[in-house]
VODRENLO-440774 format. One line per 3 residues: number of its first residue (from 0); their letters; for each residue x, y, z of C-alpha. Coordinates in nm, 2 decimals. Layout:
BEGIN
NUM = a = X:Y:Z  ...
//
This chain:
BEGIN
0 = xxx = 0.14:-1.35:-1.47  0.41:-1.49:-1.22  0.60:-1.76:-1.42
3 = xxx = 0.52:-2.19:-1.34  0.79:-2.24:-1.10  0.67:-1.92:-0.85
6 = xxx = 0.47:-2.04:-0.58  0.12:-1.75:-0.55  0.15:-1.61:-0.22
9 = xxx = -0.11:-1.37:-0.07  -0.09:-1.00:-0.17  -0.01:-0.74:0.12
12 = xxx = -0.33:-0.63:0.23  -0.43:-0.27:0.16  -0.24:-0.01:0.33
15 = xxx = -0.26:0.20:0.17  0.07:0.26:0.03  0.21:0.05:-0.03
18 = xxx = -0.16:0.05:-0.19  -0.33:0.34:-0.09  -0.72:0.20:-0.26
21 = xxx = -0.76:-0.11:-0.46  -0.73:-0.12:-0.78  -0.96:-0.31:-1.05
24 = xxx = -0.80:-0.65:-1.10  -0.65:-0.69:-1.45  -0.50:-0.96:-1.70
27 = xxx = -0.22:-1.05:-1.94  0.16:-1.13:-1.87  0.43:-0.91:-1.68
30 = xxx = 0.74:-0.92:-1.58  0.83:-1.16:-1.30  1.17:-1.33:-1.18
33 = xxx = 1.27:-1.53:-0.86  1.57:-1.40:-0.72  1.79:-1.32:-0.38
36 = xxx = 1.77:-0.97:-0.37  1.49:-0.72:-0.53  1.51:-0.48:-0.80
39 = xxx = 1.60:-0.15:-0.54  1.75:0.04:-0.80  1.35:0.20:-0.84
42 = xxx = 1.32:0.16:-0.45  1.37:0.50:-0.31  1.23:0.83:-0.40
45 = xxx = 1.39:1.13:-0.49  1.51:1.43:-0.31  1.23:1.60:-0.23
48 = xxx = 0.95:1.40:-0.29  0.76:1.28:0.05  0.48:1.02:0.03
51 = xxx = 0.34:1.20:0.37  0.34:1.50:0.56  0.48:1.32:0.86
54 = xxx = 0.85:1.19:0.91  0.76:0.93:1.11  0.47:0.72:1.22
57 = xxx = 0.28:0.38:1.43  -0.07:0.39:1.33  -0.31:0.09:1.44
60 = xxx = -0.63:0.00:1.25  -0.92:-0.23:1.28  -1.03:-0.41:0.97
63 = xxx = -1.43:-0.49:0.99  -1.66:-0.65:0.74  -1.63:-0.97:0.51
66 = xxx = -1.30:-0.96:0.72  -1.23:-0.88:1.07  -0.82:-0.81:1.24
69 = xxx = -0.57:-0.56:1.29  -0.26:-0.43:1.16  0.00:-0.22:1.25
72 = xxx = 0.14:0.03:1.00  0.52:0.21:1.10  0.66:0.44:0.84
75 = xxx = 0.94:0.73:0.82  1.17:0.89:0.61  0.83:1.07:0.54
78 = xxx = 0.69:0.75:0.40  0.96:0.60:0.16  0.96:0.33:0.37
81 = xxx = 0.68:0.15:0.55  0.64:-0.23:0.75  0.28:-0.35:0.82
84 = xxx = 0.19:-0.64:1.06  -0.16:-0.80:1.01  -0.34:-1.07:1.19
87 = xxx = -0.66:-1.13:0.97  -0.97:-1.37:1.01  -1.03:-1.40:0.69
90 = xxx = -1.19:-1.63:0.43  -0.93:-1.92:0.32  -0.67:-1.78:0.58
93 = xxx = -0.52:-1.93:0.92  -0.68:-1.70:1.16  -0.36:-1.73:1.35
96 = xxx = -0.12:-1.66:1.08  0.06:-1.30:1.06  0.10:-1.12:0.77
99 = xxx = 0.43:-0.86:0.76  0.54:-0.61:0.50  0.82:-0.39:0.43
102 = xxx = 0.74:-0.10:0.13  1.03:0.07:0.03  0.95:0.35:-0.28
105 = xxx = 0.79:0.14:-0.55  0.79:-0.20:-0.43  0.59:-0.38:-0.17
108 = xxx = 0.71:-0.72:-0.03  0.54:-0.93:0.18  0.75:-1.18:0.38
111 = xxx = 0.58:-1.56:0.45  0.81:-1.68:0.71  0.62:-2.05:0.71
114 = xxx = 0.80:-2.09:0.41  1.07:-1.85:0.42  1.05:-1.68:0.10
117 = xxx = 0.98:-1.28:0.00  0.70:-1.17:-0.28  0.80:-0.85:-0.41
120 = xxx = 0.52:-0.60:-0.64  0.50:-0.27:-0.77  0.33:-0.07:-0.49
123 = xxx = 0.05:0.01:-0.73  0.00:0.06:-1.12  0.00:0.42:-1.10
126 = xxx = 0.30:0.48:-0.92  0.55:0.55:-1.18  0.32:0.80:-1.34
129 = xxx = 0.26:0.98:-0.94  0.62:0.99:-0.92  0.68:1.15:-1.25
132 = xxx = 0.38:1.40:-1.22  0.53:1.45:-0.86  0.90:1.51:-1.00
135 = xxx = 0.78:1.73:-1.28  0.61:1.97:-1.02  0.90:1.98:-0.80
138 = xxx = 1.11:2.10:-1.05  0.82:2.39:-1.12  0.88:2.45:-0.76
141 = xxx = 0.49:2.35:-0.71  0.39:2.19:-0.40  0.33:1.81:-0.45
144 = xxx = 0.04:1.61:-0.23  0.15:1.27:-0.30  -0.23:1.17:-0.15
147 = xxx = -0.41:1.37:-0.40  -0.21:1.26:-0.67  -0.28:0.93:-0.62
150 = xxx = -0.64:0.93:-0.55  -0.71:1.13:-0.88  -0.43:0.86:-1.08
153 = xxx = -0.73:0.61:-0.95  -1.01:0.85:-1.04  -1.10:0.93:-0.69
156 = xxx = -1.30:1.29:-0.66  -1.31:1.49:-0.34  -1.63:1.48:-0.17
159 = xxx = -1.57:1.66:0.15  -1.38:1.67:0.46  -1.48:1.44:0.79
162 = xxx = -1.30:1.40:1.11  -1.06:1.08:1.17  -0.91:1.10:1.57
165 = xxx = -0.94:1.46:1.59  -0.77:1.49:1.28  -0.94:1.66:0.93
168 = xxx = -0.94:1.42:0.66  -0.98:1.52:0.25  -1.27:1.26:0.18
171 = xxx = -1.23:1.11:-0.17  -1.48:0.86:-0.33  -1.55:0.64:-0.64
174 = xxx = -1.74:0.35:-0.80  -1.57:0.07:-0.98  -1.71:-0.25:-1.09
177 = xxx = -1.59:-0.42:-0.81  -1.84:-0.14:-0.57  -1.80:0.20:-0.39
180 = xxx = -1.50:0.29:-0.22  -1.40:0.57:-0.02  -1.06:0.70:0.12
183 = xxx = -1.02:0.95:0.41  -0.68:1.08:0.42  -0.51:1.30:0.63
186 = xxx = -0.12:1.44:0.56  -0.14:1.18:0.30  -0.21:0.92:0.53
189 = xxx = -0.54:0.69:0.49  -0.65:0.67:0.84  -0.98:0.46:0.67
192 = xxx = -1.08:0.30:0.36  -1.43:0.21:0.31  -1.58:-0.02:0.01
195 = xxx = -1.88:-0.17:-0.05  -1.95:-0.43:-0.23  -2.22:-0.45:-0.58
198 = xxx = -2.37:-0.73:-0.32  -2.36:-0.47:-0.03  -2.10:-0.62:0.13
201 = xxx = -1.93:-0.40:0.35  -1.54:-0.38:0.45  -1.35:-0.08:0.64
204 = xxx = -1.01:-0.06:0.75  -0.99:0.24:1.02  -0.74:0.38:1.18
207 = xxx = -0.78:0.41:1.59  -0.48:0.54:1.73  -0.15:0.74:1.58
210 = xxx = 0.17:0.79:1.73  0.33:1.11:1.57  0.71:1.14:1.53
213 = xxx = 0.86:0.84:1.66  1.21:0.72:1.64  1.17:0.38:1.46
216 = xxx = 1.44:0.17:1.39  1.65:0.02:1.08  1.58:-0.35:1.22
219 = xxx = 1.18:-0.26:1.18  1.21:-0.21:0.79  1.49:-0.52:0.73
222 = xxx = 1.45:-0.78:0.53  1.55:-1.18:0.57  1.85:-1.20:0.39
225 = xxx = 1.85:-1.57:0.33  1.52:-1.60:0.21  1.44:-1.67:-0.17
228 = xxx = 1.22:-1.37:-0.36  0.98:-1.39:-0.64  0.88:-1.05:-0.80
231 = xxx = 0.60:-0.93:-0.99  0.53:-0.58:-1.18  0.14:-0.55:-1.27
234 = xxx = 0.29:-0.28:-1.47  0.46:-0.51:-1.78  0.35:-0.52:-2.11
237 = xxx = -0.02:-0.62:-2.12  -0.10:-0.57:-1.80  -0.34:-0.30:-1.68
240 = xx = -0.44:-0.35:-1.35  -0.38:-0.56:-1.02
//
């Protein structure tokens, strides 16, 4: 859990990557520490590894359901590094509040500039295990699908293929306590998420245009520097989800 004197700040909201599904929400204590800069010795990801099959990327989604927005999702260096803008109408939030991102490799951090601190996490609780399983087939000089590895670390099973903007997604599907989900991804790239609630409940996040290839810029992935950071790892001891 994050330590008495770090304020609870809303988690980035899934995009995929930095979460690519939801995960089932776990309990117990892990590692957390407020600090000025993050722990980016674990940020990148090796030589050879890509997250996606593009270098570079804008894709725009709408989110429908229990909550309704948009958010903008920019990526390159073939997906070691992402930024996500969201403006959400969603339950307990300011509908006019925006909600910004930067992922780079493991760690996710969302940036809250009305009270200009960072809230760094682990990407997902599977993601040093994908980037091992990922490394290890690299050196076999196997061909590594970052997307498939990480829908089957979650227990997601292939169902099919189904068009997403003229572009053939690998359908992948699974039931959790929490509902049904399924994940449509294309070049490693979820261009829509789809869950439903036990209650029926429905919420998708699809994607509804893609800009292939752009040049993006260092200023889109920065960070403020003078802001304080709290961190969190859903992967310390005892804890086995997020």
């Amino acid at each position: 859990m994050l330590s008495s004197n770090t304020r609870r700040t809303p988690g980035p909201w899934i995009t995929v990557c930095a979460i690519v599904v939801s995960v089932i929400a776990g309990c117990g204590e892990a590692s957390s520490r407020r600090d000025e800069g993050p722990p980016w010795a674990e940020a990148g990801l090796p030589d050879g590894v890509r997250r996606y099959g593009l270098e570079s990327a804008v894709i725009e989604y709408e989110i429908s359901g229990w909550n309704t927005g948009h958010e903008t999702l920019s990526f390159d260096r073939w997906g070691a590094r992402e930024a996500s803008v969201s403006r959400l109408d969603a339950h307990g939030m300011d509908p006019d509040r925006t909600l910004e991102t930067v992922t780079e490799g493991a760690w996710v951090t969302t940036i809250d500039h009305a009270q200009r601190e960072l809230f760094s996490m682990k990407a997902h609780v599977h993601h040093d295990a994908v980037l091992q399983e990922a490394t290890d087939a690299l050196a076999r000089g196997e061909r590594v699908d970052w997307g498939e590895l990480t829908m089957r670390a979650y227990g997601c099973e292939p169902v099919g293929r189904e068009p997403i903007l003229g572009r053939s997604c690998q359908v992948w599907e699974r039931e959790t306590r929490a509902g049904h989900e399924r994940s449509w991804l294309w070049e490693g790239i979820l261009l829509k998420h789809e869950r439903v609630m036990g209650d029926g409940t429905p919420r998708t996040y699809l994607a509804v245009r893609i800009e292939e290839q752009p040049a993006l810029t260092d200023a889109l992935f920065e960070l403020p520097r003078s802001y304080p950071r709290a961190t969190f790892d859903p992967t310390g001891p005892g804890v086995f989800g997020y």
